[in-house]
C-alpha positions as CSV (number, residue, x, y, z in Angstrom):
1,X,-51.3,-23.6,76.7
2,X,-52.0,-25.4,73.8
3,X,-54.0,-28.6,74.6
4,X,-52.4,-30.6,70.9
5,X,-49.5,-29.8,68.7
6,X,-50.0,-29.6,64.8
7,X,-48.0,-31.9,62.8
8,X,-45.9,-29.2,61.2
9,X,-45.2,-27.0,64.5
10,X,-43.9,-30.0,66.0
11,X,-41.7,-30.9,63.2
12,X,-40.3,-27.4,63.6
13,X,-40.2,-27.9,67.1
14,X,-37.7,-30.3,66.8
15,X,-35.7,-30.1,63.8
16,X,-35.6,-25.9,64.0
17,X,-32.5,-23.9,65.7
18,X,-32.6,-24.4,69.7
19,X,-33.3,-20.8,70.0
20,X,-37.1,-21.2,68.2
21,X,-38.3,-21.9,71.4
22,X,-37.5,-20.8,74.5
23,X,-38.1,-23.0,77.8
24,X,-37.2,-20.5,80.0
25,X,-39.7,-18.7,80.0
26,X,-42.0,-21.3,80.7
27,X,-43.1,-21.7,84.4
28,X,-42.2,-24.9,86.1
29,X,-46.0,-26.8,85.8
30,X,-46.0,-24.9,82.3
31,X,-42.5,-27.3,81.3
32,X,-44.2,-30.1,82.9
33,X,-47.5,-30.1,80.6
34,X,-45.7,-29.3,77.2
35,X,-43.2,-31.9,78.3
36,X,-46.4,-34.3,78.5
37,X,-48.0,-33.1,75.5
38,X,-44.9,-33.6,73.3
39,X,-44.3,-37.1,74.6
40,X,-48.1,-37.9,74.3
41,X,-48.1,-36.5,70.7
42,X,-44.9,-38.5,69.5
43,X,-46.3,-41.5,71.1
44,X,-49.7,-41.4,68.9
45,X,-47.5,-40.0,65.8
46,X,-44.4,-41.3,66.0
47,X,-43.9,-40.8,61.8
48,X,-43.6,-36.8,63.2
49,X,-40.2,-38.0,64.7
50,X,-38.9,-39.9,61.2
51,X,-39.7,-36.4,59.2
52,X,-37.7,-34.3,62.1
53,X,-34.9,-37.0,61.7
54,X,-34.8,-36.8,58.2
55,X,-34.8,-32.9,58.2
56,X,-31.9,-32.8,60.7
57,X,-29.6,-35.8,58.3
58,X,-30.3,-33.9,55.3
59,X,-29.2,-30.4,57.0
60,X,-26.1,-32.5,58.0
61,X,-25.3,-33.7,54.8
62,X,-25.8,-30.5,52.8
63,X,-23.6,-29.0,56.2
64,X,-21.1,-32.2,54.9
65,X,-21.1,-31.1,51.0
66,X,-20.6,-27.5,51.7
67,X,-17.4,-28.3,54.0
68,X,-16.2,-31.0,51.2
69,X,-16.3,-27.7,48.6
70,X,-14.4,-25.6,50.8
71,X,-11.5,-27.8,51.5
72,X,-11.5,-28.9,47.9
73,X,-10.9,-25.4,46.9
74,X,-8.4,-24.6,49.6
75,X,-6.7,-27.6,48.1
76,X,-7.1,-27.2,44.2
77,X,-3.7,-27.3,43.1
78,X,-2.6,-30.3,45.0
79,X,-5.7,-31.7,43.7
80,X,-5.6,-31.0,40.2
81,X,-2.5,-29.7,38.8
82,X,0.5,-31.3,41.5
83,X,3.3,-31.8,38.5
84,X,3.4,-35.7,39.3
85,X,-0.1,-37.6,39.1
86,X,-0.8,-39.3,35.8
87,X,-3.6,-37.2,33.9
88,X,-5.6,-39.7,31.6
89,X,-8.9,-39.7,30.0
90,X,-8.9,-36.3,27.8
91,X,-6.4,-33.8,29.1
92,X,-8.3,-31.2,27.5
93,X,-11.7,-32.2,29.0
94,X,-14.3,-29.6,30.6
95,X,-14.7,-31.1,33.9
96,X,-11.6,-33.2,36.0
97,X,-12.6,-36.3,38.0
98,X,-9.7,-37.4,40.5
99,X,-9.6,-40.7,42.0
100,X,-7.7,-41.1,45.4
101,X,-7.3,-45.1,44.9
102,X,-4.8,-48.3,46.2
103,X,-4.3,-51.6,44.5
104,X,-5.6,-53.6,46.9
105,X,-9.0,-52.6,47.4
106,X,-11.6,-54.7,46.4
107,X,-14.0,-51.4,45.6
108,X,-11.1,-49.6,43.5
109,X,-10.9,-52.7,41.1
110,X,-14.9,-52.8,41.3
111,X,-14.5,-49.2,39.7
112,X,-11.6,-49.6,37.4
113,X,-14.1,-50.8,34.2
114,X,-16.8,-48.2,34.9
115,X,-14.4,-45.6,35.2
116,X,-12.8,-46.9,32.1
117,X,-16.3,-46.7,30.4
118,X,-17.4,-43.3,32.1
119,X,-14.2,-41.9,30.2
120,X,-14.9,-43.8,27.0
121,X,-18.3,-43.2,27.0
122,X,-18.2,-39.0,27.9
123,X,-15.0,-38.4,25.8
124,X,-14.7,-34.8,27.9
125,X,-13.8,-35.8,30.8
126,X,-10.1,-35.6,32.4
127,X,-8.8,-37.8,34.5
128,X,-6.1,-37.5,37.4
129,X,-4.6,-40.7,39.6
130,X,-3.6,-40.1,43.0
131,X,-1.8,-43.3,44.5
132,X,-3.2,-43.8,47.9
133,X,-2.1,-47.2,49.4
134,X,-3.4,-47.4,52.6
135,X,-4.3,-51.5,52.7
136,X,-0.6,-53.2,53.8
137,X,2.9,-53.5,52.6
138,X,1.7,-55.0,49.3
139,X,-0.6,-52.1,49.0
140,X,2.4,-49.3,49.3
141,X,4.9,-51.6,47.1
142,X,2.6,-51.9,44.1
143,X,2.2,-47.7,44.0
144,X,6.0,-47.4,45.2
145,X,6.6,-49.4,41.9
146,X,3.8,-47.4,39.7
147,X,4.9,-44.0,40.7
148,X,8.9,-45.5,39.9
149,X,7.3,-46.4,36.2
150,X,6.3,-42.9,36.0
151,X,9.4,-41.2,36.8
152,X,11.9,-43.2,34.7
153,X,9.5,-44.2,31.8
154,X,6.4,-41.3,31.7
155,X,2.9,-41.7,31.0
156,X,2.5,-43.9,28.7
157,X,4.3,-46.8,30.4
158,X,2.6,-45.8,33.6
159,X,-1.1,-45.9,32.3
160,X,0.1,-49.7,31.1
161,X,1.1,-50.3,34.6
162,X,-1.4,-48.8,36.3
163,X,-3.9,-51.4,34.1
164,X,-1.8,-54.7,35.1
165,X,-1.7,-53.9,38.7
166,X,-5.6,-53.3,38.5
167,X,-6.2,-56.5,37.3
168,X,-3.3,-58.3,38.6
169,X,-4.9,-61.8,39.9
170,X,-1.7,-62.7,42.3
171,X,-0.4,-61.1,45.3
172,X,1.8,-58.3,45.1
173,X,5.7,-59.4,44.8
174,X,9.3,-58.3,43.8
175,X,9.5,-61.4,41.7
176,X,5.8,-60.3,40.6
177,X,6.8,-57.1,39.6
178,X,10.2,-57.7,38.0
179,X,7.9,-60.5,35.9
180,X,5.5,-57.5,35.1
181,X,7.8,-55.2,33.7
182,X,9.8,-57.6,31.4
183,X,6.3,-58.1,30.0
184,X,6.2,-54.7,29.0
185,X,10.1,-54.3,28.2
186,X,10.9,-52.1,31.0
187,X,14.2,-52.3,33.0
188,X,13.3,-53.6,36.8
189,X,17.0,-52.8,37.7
190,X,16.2,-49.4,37.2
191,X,12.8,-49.3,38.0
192,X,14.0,-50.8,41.8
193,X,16.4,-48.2,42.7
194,X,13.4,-45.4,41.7
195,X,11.3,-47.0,44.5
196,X,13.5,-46.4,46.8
197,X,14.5,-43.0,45.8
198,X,13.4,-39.3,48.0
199,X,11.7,-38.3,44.5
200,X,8.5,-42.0,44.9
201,X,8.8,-41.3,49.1
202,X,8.0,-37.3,48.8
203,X,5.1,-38.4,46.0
204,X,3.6,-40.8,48.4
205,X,3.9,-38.5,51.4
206,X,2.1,-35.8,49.6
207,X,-0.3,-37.7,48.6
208,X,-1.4,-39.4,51.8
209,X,-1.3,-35.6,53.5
210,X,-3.6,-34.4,50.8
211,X,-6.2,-37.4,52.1
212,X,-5.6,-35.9,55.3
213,X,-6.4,-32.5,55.0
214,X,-9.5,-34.1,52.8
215,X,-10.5,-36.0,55.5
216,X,-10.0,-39.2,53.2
217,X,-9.6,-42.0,54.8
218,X,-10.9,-44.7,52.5
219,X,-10.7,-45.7,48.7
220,X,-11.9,-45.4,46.2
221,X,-12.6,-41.9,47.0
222,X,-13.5,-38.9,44.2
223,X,-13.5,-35.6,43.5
224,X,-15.5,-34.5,40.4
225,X,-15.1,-30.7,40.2
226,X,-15.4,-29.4,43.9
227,X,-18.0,-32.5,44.2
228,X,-16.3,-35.2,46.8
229,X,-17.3,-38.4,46.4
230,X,-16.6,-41.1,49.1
231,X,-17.0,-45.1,48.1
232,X,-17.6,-46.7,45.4
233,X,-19.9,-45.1,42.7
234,X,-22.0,-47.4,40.4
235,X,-21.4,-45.8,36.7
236,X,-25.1,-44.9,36.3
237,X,-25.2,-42.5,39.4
238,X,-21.6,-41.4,38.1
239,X,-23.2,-39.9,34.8
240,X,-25.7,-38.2,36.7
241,X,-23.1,-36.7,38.8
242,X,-21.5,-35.6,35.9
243,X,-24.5,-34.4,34.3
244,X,-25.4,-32.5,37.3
245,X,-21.5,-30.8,37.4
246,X,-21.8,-29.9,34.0
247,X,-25.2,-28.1,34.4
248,X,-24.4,-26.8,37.2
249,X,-21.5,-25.3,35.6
């Protein structure tokens, strides 16, 4: 029996696969004294148990990243070419960022001008909206009313829209958004029976099942590539992202 445990074998010890070691085969006094040398050695080095801890939530969250990958690519059509989502940015680009995002969240409208400058800035990249209210009635009124835009008026009125209700400074309102779309000449009448129609309810509905079988549960929330990205993302570590994406490419 060993009378002290190097550093290294400990850490191996106790971040490696259960199977490393076996304590079955140890006699009963045998368990006993390694039990006391291992406490004894994590009580003098305690920065052993830190490096094991780190070893075992990096293992995790590469475990994490692989899973993200594989439902991503189970998932790429709904993701990345549904028929219905508002494509922006360069529609031509090399590499597709999607956002998963509501109108109410403080983090979305935190991300709107970074995002805005990530697209200016790169030029390549394109861009796909998935309306994910998830924050309240206000929250599902404002997209119910943006994905209306979209079917009756297209892109281009939508992208309009979709800017306003970022930056919109009031609550969310019928009176708010009939006020909205006179600023931009748009018929509310029709805009109002669209929200209520199967067509908004069936693009909503997708959408939140897509989160779901993403295990999203929060916005914002991207996917750049196969890459899932969960929070907000400052627009420095976004271009490394994308740098990284593209090299790895």
């Amino acid at each position: 029996m060993l009378k002290r445990l190097a550093p290294i074998a400990l850490t191996l010890l106790l971040a490696g696969p259960a199977a490393a070691f076996d304590m079955g085969a140890m006699t009963d006094a045998e368990r006993a004294a390694f039990r006391a040398e291992v406490r004894a050695y994590l009580l003098d080095n305690p920065e052993v148990l830190m490096e094991a801890i780190a070893v075992l939530e990096q293992r995790q969250a590469d475990l994490a990243a692989n899973n993200d990958k594989a439902v991503v690519r189970a998932n790429a059509k709904a993701i990345f070419d549904d028929g219905y989502s508002w494509v922006g940015g360069n529609p031509e680009g090399d590499i597709t960022l999607v956002e998963f995002m509501d109108y109410r969240c403080t983090y979305c409208r935190r991300a709107y001008d970074e995002v805005n400058q990530l697209l200016e800035t790169d030029g390549n990249i394109r861009f796909i909206v998935k309306e994910f209210p998830i924050l309240g009635e206000q929250s599902t009124l404002a997209s119910q009313y943006a994905v209306a835009v979209m079917q009756v008026y297209g892109g281009d009125s939508y992208e309009l829209i979709h800017d306003a209700l970022m930056t919109l400074r009031s609550d969310v309102s019928v009176d708010i958004l009939a006020q909205l779309s006179a600023s931009f000449d748009l018929d509310f009448a029709a805009i109002a029976e669209m929200m209520q129609s199967k067509e908004v309810a069936d693009i909503l509905t997708q959408n939140a099942m897509l989160a779901q079988r993403l295990q999203i549960t929060g916005t914002p929330t991207f996917i750049l590539e196969e890459e899932m990205l969960r929070g907000y993302v400052p627009l420095d570590q976004m271009l490394q992202f994308v740098d990284a994406v593209r090299e790895g490419s």
